[in-house]
VEXKEFI-494203 format. One record per residue: chain; residue in three letters; x, y, z negated of N, C-alpha, C, CB in turn. Coordinates in steps of 0.001 Angstrom, whole numbers, plus 524288, in hexadecimal, padded with zeros to 5 digits. Glycine has a CB too. Example, Ala and Ser with C-alpha at 12.3 -4.5 7.8 and 13.67 -1.06 7.14 Angstrom:
2
('A'; 'ALA'; (83386; 7E9C6; 7E188); (8300C; 7EE6C; 7E188); (83390; 7F31C; 7E188); (82C2C; 7EE87; 7DCAA)) ('A'; 'SER'; (83232; 7F736; 7E458); (83566; 7FBDC; 7E41C); (83264; 8001E; 7E142); (83704; 7FDAA; 7E9A3)) 
This chain:
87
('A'; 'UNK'; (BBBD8; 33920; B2DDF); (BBCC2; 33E57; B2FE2); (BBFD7; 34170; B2BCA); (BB780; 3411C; B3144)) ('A'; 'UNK'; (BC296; 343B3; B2DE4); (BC6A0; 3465D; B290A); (BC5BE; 34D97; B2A75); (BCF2F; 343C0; B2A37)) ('A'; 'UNK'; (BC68E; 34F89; B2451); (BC3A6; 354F3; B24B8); (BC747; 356DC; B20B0); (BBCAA; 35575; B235D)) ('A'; 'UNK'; (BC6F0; 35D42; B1F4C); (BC893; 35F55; B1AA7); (BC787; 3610E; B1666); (BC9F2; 36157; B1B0E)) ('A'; 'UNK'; (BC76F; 35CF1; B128E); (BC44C; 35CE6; B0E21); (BC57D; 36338; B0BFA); (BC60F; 357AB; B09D6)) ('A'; 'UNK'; (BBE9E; 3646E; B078F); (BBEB2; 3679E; B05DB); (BC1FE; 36A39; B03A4); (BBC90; 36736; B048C)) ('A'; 'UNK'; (BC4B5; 3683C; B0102); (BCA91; 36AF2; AFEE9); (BCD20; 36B55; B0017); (BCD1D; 36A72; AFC64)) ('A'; 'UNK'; (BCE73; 36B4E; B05FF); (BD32D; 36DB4; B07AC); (BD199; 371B6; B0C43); (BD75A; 36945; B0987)) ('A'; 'UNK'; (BD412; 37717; B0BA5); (BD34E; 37B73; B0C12); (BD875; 37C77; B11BA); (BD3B1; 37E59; B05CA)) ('A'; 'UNK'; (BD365; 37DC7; B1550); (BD754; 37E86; B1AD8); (BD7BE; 3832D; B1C58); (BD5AB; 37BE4; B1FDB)) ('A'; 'UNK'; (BDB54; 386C9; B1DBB); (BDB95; 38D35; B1EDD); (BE245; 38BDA; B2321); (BDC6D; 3928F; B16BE)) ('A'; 'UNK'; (BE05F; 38DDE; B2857); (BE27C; 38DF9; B2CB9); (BE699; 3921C; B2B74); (BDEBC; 38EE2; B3124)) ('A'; 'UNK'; (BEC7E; 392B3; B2CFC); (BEEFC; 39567; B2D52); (BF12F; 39576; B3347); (BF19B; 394CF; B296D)) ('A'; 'UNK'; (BEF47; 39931; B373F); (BF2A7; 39967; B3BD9); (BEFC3; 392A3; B3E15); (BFAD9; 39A12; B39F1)) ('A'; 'UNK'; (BF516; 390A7; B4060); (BF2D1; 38B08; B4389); (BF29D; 38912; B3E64); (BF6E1; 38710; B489A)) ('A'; 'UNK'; (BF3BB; 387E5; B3951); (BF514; 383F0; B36E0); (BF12B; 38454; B30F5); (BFB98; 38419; B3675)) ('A'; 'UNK'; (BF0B2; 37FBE; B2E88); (BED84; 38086; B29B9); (BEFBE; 37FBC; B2594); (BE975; 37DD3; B2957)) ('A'; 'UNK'; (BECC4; 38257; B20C7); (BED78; 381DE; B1AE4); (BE93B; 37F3E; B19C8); (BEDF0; 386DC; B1792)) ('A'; 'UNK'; (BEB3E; 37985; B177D); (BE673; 375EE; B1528); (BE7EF; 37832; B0E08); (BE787; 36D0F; B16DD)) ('A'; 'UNK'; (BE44C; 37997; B0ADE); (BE53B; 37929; B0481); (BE15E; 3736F; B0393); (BE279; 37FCF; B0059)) ('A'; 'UNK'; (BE39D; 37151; B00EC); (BE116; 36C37; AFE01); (BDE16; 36E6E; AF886); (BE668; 3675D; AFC30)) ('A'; 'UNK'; (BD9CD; 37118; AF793); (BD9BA; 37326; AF406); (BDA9F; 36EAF; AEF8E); (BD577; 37635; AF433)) ('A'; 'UNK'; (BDA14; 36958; AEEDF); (BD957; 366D0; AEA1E); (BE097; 366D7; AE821); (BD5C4; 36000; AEB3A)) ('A'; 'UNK'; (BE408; 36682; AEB5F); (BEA2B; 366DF; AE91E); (BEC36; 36BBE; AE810); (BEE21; 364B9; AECC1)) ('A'; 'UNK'; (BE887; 3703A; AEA5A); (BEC47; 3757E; AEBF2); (BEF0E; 3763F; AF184); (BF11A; 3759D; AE816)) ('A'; 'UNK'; (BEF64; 3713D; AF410); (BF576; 370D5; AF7CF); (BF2D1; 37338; AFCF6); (BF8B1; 3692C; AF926)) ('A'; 'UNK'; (BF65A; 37580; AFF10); (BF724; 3786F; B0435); (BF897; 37468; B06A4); (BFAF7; 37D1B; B04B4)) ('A'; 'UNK'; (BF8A7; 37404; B0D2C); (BFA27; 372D0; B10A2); (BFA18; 37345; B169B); (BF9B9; 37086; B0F77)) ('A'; 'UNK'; (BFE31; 37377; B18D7); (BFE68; 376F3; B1E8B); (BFD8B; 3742B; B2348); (C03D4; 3798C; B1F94)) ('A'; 'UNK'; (BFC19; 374CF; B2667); (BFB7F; 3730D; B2A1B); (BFB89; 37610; B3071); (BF7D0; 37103; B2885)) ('A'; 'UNK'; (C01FA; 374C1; B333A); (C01B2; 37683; B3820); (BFD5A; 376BB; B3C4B); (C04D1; 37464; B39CA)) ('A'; 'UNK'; (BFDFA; 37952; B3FEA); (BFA19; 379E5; B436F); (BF721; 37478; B448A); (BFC72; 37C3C; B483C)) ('A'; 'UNK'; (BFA28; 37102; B480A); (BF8EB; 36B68; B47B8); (BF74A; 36839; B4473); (BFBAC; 3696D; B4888)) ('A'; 'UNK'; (BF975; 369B9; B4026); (BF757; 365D1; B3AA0); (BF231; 36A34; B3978); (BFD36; 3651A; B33BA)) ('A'; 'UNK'; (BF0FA; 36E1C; B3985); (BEB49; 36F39; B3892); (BE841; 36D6E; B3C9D); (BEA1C; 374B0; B37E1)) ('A'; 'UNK'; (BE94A; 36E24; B423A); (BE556; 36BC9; B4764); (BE54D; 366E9; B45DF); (BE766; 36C2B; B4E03)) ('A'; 'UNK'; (BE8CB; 361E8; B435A); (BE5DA; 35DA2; B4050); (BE44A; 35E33; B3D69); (BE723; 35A55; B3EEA)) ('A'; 'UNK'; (BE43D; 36028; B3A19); (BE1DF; 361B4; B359A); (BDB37; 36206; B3606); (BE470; 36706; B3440)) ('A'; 'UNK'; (BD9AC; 36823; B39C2); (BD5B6; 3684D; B3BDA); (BD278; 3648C; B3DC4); (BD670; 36A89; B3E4E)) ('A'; 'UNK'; (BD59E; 3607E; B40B4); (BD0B3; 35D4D; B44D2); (BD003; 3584A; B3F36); (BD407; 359A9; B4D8A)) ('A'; 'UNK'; (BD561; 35778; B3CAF); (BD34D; 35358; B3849); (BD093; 353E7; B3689); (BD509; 351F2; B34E2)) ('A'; 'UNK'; (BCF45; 35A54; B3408); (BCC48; 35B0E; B2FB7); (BC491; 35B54; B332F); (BCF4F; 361D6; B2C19)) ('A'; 'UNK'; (BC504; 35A81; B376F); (BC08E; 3597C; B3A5A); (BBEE7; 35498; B3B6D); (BC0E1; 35B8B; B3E6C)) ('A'; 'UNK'; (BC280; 3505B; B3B61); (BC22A; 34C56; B3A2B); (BC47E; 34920; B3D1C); (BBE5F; 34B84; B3972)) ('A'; 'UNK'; (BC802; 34AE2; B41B7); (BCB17; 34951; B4655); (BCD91; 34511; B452E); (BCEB2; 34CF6; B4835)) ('A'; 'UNK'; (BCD32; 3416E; B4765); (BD318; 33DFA; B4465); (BD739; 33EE5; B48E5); (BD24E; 335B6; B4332)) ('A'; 'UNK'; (BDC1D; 33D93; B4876); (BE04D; 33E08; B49C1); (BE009; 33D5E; B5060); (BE367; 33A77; B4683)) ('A'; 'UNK'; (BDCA8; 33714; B517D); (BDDA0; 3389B; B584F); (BDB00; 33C7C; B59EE); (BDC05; 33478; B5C78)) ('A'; 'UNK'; (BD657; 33E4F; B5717); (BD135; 3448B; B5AD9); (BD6DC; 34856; B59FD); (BC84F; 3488B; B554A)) ('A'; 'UNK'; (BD9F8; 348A1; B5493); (BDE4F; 34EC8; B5395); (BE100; 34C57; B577B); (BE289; 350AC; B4CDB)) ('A'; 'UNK'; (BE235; 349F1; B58BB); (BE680; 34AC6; B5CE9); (BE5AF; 34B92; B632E); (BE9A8; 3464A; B5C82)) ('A'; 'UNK'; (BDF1C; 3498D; B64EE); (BDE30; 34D58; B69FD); (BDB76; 35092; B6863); (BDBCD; 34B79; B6ED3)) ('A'; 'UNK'; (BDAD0; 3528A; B6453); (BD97A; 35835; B6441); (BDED5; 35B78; B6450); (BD5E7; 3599F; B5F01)) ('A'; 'UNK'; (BE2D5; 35883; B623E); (BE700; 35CF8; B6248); (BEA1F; 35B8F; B676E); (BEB1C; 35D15; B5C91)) ('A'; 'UNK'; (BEBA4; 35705; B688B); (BED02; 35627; B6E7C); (BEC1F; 35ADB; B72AA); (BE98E; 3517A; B7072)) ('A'; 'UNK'; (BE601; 35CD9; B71F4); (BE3C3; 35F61; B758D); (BE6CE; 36471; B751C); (BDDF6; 35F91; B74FD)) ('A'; 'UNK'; (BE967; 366CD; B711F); (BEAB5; 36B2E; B6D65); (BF0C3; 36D49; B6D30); (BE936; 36933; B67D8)) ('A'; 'UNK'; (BF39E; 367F0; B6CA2); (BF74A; 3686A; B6DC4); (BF997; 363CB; B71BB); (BF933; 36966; B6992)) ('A'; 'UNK'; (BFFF1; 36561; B724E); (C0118; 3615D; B74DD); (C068F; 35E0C; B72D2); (C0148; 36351; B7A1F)) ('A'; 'UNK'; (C0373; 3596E; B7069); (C052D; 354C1; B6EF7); (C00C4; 34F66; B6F52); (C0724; 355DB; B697E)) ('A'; 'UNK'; (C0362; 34C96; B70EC); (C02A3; 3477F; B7234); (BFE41; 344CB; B6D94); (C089D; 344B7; B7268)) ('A'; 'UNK'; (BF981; 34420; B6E66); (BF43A; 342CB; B6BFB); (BF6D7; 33E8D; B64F1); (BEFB1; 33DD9; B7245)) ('A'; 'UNK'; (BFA95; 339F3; B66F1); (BFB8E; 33676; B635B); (BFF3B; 339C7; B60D5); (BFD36; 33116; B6514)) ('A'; 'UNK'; (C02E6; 33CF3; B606C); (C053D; 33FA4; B5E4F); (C020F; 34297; B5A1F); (C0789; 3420A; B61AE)) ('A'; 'UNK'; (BFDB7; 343F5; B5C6F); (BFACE; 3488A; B590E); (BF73B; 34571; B55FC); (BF76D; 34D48; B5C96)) ('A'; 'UNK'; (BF538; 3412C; B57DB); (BF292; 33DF6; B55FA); (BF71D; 33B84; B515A); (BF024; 33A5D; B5A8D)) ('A'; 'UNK'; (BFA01; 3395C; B5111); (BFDAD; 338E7; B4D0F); (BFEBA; 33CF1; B4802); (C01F3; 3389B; B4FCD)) ('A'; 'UNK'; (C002F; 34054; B4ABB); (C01CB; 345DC; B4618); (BFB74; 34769; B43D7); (C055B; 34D17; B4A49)) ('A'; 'UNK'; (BF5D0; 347A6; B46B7); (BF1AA; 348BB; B42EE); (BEF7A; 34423; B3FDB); (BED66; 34B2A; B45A4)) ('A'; 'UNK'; (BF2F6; 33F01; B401E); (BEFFD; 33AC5; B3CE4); (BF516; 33ADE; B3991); (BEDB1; 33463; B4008)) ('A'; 'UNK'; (BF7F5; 33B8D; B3994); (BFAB8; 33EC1; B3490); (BFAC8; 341A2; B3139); (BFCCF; 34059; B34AD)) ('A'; 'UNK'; (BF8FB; 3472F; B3404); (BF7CF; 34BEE; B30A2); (BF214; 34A52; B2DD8); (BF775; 351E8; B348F)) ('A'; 'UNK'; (BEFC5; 3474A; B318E); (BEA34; 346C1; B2D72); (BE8B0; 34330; B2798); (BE623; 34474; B311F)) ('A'; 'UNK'; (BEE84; 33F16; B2966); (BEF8E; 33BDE; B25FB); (BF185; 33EB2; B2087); (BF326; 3385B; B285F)) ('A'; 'UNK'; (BF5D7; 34236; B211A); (BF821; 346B1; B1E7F); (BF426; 348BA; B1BF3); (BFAAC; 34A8E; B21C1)) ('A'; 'UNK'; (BEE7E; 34B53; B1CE3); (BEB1B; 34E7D; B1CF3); (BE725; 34B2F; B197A); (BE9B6; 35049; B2266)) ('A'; 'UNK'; (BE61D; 34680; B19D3); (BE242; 345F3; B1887); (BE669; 340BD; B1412); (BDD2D; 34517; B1D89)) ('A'; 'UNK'; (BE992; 34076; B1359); (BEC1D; 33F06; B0D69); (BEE3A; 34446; B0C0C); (BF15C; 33A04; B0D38)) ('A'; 'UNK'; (BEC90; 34876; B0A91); (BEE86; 34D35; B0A3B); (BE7A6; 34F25; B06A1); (BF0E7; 35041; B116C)) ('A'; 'UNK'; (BE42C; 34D5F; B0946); (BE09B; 34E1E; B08AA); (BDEE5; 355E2; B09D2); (BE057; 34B1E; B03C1)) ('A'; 'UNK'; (BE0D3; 3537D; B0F4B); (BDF0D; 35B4A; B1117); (BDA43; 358BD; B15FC); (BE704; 3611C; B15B8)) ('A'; 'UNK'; (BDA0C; 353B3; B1788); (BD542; 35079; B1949); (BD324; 34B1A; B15DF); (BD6BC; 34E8C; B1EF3)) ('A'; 'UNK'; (BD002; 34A6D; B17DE); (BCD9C; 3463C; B1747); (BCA2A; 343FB; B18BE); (BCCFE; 345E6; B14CD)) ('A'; 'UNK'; (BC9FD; 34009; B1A75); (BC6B4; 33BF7; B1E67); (BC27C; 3399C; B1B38); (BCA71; 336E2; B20F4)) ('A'; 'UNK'; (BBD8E; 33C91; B1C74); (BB793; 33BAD; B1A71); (BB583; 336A6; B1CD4); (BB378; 340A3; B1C37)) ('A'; 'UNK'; (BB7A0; 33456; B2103); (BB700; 32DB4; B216E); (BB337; 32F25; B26A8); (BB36F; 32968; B1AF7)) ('A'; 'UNK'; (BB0D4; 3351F; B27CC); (BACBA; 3337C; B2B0E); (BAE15; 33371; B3129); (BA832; 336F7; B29F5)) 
């Protein structure tokens, strides 16, 4: 299950988020879409639940979305703004 570890610091701007990594200093942004993955990852979603949850949300084609959030999470969690607790 993948979540957002303690050190990194989430504050919503409008649709979109500011992750701080506190252990580097580093900022990083995230569009509307890349926070709604963001969100369901950091709950523990994996990529096919984010994509009919967002399917439902917007409108694009389930494997499409399913593609682009097993990306961004991949991004995310060698980034270490997630990380997958194994459970």
């Amino acid at each position: 299950m993948t979540r957002a570890p303690e050190s990194v610091v989430v504050s919503r701007l409008d649709d979109e988020l500011a992750l701080l990594d506190r252990r580097t200093g580093t900022y990083y942004g995230l569009d509307a879409n890349g926070a709604r993955i963001f969100e369901l990852a950091s709950k523990g979603y994996d990529p096919g639940r984010i994509a009919r949850e967002l399917a439902a949300e917007f409108d694009a084609p389930p494997p499409e979305i399913e593609r682009d959030a097993a990306e961004l999470v991949a991004k995310l969690l060698e980034a270490g703004l997630l990380v997958d607790d194994g459970a």
